[in-house]
DSSP file (Angstrom, degrees, kcal/mol; ACC not computed):
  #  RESIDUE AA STRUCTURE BP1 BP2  ACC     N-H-->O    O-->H-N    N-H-->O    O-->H-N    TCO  KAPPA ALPHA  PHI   PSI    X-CA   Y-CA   Z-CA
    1    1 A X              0   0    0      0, 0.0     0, 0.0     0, 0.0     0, 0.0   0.000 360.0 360.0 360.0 -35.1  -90.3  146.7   36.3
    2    2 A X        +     0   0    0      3,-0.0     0, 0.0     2,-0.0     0, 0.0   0.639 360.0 140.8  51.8  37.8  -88.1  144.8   38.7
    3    3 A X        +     0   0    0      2,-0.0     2,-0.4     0, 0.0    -1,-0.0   0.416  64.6  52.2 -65.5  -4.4  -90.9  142.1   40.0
    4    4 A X  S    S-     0   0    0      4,-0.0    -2,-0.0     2,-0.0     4,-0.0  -0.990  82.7-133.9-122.3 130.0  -88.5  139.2   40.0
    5    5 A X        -     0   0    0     -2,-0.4     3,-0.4     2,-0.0    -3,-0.0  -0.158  37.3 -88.9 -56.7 179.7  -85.1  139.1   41.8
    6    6 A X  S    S+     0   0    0      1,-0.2     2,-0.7   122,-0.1   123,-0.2   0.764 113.9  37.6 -49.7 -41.8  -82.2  138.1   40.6
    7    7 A X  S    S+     0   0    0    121,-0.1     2,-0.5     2,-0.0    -1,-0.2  -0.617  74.9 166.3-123.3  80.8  -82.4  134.3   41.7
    8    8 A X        -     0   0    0     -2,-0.7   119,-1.5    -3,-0.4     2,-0.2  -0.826  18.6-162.4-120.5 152.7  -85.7  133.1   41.3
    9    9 A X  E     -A  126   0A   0     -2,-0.5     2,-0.2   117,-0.2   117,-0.2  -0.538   9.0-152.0-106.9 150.7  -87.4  129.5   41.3
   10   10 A X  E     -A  125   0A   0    115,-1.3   115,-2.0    -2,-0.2     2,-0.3  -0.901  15.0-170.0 -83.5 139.3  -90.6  128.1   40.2
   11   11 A X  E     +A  124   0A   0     -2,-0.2     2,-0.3   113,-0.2   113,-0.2  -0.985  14.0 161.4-136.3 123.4  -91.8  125.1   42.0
   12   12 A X  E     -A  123   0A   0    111,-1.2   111,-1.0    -2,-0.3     2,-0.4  -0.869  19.0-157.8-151.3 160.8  -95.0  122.9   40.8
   13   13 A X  E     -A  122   0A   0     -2,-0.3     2,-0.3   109,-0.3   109,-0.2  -0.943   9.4-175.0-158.4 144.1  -95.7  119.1   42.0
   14   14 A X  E     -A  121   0A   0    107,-1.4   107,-3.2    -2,-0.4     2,-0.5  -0.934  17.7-128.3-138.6 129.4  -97.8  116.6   40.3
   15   15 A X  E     -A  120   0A   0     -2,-0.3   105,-0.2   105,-0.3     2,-0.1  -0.737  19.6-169.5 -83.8 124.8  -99.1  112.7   41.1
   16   16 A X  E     -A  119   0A   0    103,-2.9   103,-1.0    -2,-0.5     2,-0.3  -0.599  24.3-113.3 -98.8 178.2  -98.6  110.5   38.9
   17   17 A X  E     -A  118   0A   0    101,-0.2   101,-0.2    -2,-0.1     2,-0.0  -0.923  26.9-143.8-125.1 151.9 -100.2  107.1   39.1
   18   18 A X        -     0   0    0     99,-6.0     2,-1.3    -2,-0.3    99,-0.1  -0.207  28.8 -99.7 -88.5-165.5  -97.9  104.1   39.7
   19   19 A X  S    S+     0   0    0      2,-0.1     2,-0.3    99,-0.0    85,-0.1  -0.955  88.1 128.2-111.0  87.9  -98.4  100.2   38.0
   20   20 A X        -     0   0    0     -2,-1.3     2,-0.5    97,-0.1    97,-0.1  -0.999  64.4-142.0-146.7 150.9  -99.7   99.6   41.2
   21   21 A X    >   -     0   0    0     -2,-0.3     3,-2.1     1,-0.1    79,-0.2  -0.944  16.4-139.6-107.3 139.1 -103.0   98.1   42.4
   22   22 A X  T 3  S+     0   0    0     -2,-0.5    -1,-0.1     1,-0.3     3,-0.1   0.264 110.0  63.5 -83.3  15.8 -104.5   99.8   45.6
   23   23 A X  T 3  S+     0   0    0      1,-0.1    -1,-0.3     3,-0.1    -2,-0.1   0.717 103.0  51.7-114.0 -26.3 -105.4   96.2   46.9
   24   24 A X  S <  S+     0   0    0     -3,-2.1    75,-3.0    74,-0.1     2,-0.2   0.508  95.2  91.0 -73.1   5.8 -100.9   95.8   46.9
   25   25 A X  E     -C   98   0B   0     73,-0.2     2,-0.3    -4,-0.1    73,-0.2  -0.667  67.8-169.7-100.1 150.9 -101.0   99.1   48.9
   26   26 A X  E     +C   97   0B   0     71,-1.2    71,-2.0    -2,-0.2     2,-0.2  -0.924  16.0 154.7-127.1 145.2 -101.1   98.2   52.5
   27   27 A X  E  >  -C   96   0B   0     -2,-0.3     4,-2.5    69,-0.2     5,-0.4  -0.649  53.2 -87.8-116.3-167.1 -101.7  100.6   55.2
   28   28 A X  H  > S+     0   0    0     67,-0.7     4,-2.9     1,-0.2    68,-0.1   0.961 123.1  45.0 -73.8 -29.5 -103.1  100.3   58.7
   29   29 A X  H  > S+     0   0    0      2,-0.2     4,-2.4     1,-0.2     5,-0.4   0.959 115.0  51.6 -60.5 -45.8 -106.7  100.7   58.2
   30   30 A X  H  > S+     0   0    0      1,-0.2     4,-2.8     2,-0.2    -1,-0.2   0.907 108.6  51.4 -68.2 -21.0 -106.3   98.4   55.3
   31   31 A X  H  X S+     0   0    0     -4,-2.5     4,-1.1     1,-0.3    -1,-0.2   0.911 110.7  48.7 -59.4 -48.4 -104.6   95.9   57.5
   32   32 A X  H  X S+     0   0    0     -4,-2.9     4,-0.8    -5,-0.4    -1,-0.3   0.601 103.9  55.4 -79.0  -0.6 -107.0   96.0   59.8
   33   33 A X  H  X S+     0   0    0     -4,-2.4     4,-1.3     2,-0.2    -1,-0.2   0.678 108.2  49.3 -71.5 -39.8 -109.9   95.6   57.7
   34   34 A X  H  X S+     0   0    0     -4,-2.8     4,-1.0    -5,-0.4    -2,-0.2   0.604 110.4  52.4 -88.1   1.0 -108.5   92.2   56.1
   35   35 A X  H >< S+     0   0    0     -4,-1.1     3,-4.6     2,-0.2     5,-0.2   0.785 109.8  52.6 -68.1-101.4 -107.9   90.9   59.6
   36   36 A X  H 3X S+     0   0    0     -4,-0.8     4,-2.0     1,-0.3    -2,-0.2   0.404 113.3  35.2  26.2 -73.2 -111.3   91.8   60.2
   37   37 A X  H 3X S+     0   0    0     -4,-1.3     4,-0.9     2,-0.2    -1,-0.3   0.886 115.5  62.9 -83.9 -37.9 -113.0   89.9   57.1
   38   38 A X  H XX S+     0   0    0     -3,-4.6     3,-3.7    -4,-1.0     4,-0.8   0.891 111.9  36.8 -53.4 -87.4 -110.0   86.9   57.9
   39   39 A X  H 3> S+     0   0    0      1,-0.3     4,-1.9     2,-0.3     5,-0.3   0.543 111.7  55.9 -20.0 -55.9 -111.6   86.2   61.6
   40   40 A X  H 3< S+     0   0    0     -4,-2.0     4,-0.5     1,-0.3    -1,-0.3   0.666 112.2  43.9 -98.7 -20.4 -115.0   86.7   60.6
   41   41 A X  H <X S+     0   0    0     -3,-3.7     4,-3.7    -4,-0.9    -2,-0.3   0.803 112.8  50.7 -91.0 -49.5 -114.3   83.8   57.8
   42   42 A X  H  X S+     0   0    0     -4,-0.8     4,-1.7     1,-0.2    -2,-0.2   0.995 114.1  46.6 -61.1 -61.6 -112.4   81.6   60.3
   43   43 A X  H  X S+     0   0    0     -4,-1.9     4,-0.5     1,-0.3    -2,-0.2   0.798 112.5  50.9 -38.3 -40.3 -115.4   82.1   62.6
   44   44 A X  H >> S+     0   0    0     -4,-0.5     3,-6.3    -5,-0.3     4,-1.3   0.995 108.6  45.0 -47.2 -89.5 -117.4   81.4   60.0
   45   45 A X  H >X S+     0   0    0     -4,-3.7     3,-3.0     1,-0.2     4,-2.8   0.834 113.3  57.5 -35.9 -49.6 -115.7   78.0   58.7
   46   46 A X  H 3X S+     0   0    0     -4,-1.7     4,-0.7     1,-0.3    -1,-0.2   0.429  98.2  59.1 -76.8   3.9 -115.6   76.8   62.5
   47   47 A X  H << S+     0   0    0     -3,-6.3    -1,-0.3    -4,-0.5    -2,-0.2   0.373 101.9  46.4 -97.4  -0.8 -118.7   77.2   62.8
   48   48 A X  H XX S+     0   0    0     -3,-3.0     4,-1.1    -4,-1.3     3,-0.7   0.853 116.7  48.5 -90.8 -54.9 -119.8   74.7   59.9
   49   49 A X  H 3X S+     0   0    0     -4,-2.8     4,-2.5     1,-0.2    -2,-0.2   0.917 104.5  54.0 -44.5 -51.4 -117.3   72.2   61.4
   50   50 A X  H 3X S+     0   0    0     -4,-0.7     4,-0.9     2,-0.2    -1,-0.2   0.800 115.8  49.5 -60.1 -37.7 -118.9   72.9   64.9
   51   51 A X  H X4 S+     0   0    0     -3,-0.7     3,-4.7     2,-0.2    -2,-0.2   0.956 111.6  44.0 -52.4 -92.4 -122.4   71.8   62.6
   52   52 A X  H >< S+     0   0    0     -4,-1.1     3,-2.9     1,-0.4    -2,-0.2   0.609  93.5  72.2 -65.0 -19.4 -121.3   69.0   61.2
   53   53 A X  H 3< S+     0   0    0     -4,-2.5    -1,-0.4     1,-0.3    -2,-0.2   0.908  99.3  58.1 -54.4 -45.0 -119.7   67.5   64.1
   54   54 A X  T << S+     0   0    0     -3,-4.7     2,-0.3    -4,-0.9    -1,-0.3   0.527  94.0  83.1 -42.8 -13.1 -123.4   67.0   65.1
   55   55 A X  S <  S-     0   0    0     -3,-2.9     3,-0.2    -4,-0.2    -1,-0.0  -0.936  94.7 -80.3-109.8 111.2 -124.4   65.1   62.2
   56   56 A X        -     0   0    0     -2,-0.3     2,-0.3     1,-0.2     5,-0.1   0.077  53.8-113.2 -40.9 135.6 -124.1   61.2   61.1
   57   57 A X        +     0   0    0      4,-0.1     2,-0.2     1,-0.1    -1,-0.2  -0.391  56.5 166.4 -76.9  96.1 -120.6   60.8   59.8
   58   58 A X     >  -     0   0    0     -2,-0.3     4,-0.7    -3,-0.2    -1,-0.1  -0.466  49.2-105.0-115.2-161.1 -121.5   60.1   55.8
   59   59 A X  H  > S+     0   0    0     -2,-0.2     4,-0.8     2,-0.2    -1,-0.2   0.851 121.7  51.9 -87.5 -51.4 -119.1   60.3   52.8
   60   60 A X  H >> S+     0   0    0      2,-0.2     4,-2.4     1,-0.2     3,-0.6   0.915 114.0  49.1 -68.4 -40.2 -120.3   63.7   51.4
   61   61 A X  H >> S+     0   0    0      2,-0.2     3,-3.0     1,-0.2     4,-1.1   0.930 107.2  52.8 -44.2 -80.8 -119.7   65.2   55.3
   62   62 A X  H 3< S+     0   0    0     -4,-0.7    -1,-0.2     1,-0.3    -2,-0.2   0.362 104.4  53.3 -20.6 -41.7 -116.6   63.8   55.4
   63   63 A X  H XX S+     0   0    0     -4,-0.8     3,-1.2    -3,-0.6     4,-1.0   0.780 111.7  47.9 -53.0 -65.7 -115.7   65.6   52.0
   64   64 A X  H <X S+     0   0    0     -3,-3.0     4,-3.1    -4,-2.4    -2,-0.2   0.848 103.1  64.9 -68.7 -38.1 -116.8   69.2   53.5
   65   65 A X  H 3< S+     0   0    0     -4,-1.1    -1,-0.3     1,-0.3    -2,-0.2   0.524 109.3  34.9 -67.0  -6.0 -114.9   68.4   56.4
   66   66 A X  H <> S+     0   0    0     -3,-1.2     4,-0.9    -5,-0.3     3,-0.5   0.663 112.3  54.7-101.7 -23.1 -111.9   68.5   54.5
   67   67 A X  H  X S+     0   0    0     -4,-1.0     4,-1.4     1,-0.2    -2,-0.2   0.850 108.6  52.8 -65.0 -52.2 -112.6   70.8   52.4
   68   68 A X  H  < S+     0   0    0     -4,-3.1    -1,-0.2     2,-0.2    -3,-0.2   0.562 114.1  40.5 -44.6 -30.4 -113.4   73.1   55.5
   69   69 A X  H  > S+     0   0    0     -3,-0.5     4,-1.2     2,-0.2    -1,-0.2   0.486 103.9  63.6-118.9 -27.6 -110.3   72.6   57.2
   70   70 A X  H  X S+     0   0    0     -4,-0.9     4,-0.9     1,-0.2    -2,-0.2   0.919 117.4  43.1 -61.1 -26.3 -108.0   72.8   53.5
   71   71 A X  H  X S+     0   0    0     -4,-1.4     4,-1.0     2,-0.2    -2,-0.2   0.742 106.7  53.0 -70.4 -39.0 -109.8   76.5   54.0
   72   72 A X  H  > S+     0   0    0     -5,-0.2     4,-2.1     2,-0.2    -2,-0.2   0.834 114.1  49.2 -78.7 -34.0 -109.3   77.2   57.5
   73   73 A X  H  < S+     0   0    0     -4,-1.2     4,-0.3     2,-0.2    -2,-0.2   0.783 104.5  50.9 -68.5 -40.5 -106.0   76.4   56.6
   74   74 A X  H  < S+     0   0    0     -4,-0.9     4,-0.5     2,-0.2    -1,-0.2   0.575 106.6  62.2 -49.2 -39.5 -105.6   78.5   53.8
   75   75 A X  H  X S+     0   0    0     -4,-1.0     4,-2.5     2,-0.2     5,-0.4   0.785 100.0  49.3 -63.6 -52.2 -106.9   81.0   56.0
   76   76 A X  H  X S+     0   0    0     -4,-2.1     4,-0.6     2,-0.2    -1,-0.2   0.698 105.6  55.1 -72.9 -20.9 -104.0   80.9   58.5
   77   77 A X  H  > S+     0   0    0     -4,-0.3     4,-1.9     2,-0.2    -1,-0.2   0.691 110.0  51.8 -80.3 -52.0 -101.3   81.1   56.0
   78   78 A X  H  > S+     0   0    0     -4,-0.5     4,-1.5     2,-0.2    -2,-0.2   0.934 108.3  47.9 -52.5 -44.0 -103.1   84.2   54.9
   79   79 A X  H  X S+     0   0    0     -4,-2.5     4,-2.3     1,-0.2     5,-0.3   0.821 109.0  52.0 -82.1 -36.6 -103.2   85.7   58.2
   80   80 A X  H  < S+     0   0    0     -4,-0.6     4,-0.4    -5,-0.4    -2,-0.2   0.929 107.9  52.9 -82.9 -13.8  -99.5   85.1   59.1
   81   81 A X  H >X S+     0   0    0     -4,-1.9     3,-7.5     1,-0.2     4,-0.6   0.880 111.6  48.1 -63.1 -88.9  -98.4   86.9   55.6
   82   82 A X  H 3X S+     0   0    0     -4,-1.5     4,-0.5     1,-0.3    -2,-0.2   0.546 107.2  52.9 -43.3  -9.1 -100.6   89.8   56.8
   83   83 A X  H 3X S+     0   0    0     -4,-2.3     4,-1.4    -2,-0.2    -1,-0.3   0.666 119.1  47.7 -62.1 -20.8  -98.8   89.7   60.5
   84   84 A X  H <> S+     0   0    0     -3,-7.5     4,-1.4    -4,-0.4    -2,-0.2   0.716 108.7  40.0 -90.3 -14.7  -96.0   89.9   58.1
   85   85 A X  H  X S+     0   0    0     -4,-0.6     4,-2.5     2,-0.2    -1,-0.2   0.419 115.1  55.8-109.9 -11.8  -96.6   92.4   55.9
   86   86 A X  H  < S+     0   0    0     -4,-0.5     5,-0.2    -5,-0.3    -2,-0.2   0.730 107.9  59.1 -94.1 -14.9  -98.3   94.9   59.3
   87   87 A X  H >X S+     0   0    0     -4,-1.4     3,-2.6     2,-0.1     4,-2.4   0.956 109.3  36.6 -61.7 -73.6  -94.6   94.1   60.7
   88   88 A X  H 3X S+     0   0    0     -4,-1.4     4,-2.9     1,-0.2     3,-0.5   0.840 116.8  53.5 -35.4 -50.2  -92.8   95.8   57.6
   89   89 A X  H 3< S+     0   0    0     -4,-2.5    -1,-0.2     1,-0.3    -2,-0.1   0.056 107.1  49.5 -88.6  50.4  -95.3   98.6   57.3
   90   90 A X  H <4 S+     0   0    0     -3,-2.6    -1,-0.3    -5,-0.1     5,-0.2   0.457 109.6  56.0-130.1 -36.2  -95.0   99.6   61.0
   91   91 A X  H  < S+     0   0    0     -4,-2.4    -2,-0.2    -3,-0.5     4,-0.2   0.986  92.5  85.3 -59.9 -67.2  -91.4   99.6   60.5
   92   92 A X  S >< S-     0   0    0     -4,-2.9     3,-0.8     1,-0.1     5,-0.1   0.160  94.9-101.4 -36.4 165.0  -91.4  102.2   57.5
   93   93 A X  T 3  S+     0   0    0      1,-0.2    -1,-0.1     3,-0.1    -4,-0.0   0.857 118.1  27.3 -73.7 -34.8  -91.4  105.6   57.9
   94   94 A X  T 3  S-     0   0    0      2,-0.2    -1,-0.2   -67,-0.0    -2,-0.1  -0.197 108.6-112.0-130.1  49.7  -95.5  106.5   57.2
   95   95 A X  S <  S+     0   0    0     -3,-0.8   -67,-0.7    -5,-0.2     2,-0.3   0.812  85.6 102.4  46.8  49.4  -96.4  102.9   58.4
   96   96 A X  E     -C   27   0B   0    -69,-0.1     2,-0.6    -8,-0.1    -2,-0.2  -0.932  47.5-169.4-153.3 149.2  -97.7  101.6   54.5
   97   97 A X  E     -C   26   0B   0    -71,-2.0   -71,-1.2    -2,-0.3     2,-1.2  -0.973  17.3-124.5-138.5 156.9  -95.8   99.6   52.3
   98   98 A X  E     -C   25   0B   0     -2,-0.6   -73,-0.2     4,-0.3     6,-0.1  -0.694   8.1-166.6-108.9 113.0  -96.1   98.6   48.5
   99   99 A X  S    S+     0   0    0    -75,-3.0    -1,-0.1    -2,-1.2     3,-0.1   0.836  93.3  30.8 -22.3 -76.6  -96.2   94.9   47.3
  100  100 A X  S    S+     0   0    0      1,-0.2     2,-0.5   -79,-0.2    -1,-0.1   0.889 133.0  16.6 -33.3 -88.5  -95.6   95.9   43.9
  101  101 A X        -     0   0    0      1,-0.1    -1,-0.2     3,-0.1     3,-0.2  -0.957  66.5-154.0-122.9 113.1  -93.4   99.1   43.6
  102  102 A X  S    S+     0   0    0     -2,-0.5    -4,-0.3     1,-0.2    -1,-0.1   0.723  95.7  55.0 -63.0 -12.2  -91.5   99.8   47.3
  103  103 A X  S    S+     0   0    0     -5,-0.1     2,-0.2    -6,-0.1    -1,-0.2   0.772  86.7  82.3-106.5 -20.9  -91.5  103.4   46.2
  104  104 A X        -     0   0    0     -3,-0.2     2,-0.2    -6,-0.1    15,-0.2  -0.475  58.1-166.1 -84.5 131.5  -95.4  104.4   45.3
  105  105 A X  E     -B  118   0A   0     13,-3.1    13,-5.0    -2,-0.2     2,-0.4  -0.746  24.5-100.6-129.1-175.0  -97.5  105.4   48.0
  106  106 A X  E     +B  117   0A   0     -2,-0.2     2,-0.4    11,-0.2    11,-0.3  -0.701  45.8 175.4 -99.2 163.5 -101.3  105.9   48.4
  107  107 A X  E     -B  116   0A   0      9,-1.4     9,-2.1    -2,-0.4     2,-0.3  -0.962  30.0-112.7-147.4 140.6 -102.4  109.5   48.4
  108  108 A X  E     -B  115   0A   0     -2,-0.4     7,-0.3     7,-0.3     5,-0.0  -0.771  23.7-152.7-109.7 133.0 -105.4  111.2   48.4
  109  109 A X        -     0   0    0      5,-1.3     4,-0.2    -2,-0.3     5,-0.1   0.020  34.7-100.1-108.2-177.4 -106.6  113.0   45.6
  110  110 A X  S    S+     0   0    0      2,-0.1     2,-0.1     3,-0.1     3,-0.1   0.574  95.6 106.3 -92.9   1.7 -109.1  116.4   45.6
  111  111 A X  S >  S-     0   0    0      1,-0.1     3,-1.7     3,-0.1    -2,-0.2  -0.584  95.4 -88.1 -79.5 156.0 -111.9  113.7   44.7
  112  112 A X  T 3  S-     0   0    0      1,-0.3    -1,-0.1    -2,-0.1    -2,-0.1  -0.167 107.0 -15.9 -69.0 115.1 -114.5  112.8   47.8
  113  113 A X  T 3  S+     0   0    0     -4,-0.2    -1,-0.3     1,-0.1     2,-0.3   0.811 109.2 135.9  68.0   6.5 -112.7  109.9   49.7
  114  114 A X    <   +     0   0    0     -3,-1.7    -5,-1.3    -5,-0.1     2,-0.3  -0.725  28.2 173.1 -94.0 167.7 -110.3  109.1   46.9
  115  115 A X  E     - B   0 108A   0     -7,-0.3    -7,-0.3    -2,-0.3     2,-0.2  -0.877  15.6-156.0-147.4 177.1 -106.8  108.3   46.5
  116  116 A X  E     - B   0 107A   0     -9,-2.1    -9,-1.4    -2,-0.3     2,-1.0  -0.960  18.8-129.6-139.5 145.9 -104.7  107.2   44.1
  117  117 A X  E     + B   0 106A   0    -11,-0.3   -99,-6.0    -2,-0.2     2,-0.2  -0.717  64.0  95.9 -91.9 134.1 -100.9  105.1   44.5
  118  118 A X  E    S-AB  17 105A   0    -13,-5.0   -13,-3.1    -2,-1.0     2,-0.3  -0.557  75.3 -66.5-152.1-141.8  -98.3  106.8   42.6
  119  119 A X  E     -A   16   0A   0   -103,-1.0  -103,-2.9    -2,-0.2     2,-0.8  -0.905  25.2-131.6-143.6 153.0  -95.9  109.1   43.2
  120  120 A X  E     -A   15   0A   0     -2,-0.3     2,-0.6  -105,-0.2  -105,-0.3  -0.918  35.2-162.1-120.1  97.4  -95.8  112.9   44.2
  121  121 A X  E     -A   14   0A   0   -107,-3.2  -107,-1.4    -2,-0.8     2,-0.8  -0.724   5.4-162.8-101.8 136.7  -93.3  114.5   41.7
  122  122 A X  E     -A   13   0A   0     -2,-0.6     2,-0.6  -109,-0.2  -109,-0.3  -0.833   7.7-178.8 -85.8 101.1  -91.6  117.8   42.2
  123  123 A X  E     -A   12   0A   0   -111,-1.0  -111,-1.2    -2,-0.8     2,-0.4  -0.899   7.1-164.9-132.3 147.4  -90.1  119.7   40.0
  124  124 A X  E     -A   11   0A   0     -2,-0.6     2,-0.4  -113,-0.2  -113,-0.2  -0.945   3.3-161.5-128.9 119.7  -88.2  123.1   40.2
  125  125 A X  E     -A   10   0A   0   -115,-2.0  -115,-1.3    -2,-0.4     2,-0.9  -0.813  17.2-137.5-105.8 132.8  -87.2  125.5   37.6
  126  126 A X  E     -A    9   0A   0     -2,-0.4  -117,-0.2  -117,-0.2  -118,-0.0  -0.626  12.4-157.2 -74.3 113.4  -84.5  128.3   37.9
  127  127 A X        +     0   0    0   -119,-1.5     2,-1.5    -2,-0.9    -1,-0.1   0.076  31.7 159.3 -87.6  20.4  -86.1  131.5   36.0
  128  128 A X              0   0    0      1,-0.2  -121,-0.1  -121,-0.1  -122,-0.1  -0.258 360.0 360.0 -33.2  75.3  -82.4  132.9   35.5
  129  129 A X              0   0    0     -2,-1.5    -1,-0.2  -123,-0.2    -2,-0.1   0.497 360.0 360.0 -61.3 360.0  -83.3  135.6   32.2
């Protein structure tokens, strides 16, 4: 019939899913969503301190107030790893990086509003008869 040339390819590409956790994935959205929820938590906490600072000075206060600031504190260590981690992924080349596996990215799959992190693999076969 002579429906094929002489040098022709087949070409197919497939995701695989990596040993990755979407929560290691970061991108920009996601960065800015856990800033988000960080701030809203600091606000939060400084606003129980900003409480208690009104309130007779007891033992059990005293207790929350440390506890509150061992948090706020906790909090701030948290927020400068994510300044740290939106530095690398602005620096890669499509602005996400992976905790886990540097090489697995997130992807969006044909399901509504899902993705998966994996890998996109290609592979191409020479159909030389």
């Amino acid at each position: 019939m002579g429906l094929l040339a002489t040098a022709s390819v087949a070409i197919d590409g497939s995701k695989f899913k990596a040993v990755n956790n979407r929560d290691k994935n970061c991108t920009r959205a996601k960065v800015e969503q856990r800033r988000a929820q960080l701030e809203e938590s600091v606000a939060r906490y400084l606003s129980q301190l900003d409480t208690t600072d009104r309130q007779e000075p007891t033992e059990a206060l005293a207790a929350k107030v440390t506890r509150l600031t061992e948090k706020l504190t906790k909090l701030k260590e948290e927020m400068g790893k994510l300044a740290s981690y939106e530095k690398q992924m602005l620096a890669s080349p499509d602005q996400q990086i992976s905790l886990t596996d540097s090489d697995s990215r997130s992807m969006a799959t044909s399901g509504r509003g899902s993705g998966v992190v994996g890998y996109n693999v290609q592979v191409v076969v020479d159909c030389d008869v």
